[in-house]
C-alpha positions, 0 to 999 in steps of 0.5 A: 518525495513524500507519501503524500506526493506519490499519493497524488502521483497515483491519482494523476496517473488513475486518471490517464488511459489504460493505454499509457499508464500502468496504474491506469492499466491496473486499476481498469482491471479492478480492486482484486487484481490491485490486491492480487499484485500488492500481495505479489509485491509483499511476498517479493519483499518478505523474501528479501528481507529473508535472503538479507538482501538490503538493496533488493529490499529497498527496492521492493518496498517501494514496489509494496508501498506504491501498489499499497496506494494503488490498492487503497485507490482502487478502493477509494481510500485516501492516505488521510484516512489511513494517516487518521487510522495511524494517529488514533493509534498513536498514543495506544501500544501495539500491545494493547491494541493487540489484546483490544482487538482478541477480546472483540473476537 
């Protein structure tokens, strides 16, 4: 599967009942609750990472990554526009990004 099919899957699934979809259920309840449980889902895989648990890991970072699209749906951000924000980056290092961003502040 590509992040763009499980973009689309998220968007099917925003489109159904509340009754019959969990992402529907959880996009009715608003972008805070979208935020509250991607958060919840990225503290599950900062702790296996931390135990040196692969298989959890694994696990939970589809979790981070499929309620990161949720999120993102919630609040009508496409993965085109984080793919572009991505590409902007491309050809910058991290580092000087970094250092761009402290000198904004």
């Amino acid at each position: 599967m590509t992040l763009e099919e499980l973009f689309d899957i998220v968007e099917e699934r925003a489109n159904a009942s509340p009754d019959e979809s969990w992402t529907a259920c959880l996009l009715s309840k608003g972008p805070e609750k979208c935020a509250e449980k991607f958060g919840e889902e990225a503290v599950e895989a900062i702790i296996e990472a931390a135990k040196g648990h692969k298989t959890g890991l694994i696990k939970e970072s589809a979790d981070v990554i499929f309620h990161l699209f949720v999120l993102l749906r919630s609040q009508d951000i496409t993965l085109s526009e984080v793919m572009d924000e991505l590409t902007s980056r491309q050809f910058q290092s991290g580092l000087a990004e970094k250092a761009a961003r402290s000198e904004k502040k």
